[in-house]
C-alpha positions in Angstrom: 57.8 31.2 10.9 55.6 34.1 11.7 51.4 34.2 10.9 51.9 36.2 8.4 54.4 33.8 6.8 52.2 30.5 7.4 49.3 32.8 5.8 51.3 33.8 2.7 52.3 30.1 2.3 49.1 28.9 3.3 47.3 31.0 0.2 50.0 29.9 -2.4 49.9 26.1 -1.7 45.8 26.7 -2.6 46.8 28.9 -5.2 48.7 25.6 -6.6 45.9 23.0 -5.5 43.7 25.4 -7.9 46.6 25.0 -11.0 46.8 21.2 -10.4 43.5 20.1 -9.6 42.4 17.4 -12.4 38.9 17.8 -13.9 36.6 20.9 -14.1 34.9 20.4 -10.8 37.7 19.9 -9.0 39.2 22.6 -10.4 36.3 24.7 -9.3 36.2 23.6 -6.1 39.9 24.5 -5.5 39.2 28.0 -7.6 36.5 28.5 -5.1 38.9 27.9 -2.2 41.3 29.8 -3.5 40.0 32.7 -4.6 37.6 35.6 -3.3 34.3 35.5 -5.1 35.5 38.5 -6.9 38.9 37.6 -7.6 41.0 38.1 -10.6 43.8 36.3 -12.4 45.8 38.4 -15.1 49.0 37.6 -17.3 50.5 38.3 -20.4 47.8 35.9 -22.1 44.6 36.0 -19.7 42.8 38.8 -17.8 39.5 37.4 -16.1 37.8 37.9 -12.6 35.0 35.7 -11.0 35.4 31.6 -9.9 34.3 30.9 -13.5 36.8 32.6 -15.6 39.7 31.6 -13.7 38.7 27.9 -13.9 38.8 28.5 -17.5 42.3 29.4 -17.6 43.1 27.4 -15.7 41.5 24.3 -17.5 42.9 26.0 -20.4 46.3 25.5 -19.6 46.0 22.1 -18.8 44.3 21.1 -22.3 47.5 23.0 -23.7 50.4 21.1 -21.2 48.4 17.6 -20.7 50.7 16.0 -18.4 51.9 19.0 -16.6 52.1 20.6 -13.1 52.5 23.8 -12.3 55.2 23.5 -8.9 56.6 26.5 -7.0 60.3 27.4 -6.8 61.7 28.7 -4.2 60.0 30.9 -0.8 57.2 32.5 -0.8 58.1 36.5 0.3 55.6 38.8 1.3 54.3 41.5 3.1 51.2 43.0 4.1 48.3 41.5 2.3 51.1 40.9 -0.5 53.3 37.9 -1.6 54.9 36.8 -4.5 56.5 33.5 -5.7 57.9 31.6 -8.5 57.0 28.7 -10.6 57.3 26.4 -13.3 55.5 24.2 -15.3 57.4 20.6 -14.8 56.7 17.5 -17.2 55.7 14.8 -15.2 57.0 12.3 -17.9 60.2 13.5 -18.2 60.9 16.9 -15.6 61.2 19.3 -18.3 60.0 23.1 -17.7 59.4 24.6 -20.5 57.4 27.5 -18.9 58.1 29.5 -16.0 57.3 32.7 -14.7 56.2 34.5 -11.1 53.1 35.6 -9.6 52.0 38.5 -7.2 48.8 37.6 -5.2 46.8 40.6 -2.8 44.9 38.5 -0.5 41.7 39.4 1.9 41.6 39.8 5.5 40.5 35.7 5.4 44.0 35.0 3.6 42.1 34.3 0.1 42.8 35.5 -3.2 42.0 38.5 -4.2 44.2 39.5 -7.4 46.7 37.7 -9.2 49.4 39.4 -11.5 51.2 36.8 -13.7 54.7 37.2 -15.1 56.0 34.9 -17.9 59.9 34.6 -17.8 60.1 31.2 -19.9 57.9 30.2 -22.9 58.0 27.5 -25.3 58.7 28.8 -29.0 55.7 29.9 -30.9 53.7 30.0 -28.0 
């Protein structure tokens, strides 16, 4: 595995600690790890910068899938200060993933966060 590998895969598993973290300050405290102080998170249904807007997505998502986590599927590829990977959004009851989708990330020259671009490819009806 090269550096650059390890430092792709190092920012996507604390992109995921962020997603999964239970409770608002630990979910602030993994945004914070996460993320550069002016970082962004946009999708189809968010577009926010700064630690405190994407902890509220983030604790958004979890008051709308209580008893979800968000797991990656798949390598992590990258390139430069680039990588992307895909996910889901399991059911820890019964494994169901009714949402799924992949994320590009830009990171800084410290390996955090500094933009994320969201892609949906699986959503629930009416969602």
């Amino acid at each position: 595995m090269s550096a650059n590998t390890e430092r792709y895969e190092n920012a996507v598993a604390r992109y995921f600690e962020a997603w999964n973290a239970a409770g608002e300050e630990a979910v602030a405290k993994a945004v914070a790890a996460a993320w550069t102080a002016d970082g962004s998170y946009t999708d189809p249904l968010a577009d926010v910068s700064g630690h405190d807007g994407i902890a509220a997505v983030i604790t958004a998502a979890h008051a709308q899938f209580p008893g979800f986590a968000f797991r990656p599927v798949g390598a992590v590829d990258g390139h430069h200060d680039t990588a992307r990977f895909a996910w889901e959004l399991v059911s820890e009851a019964d494994g169901s993933a009714p949402v799924a989708g992949f994320d590009v990330v830009t990171l800084d020259a410290d390996g955090r966060i500094r933009t994320v671009l969201g892609f949906l490819d699986r959503v629930p009806a009416g969602a």
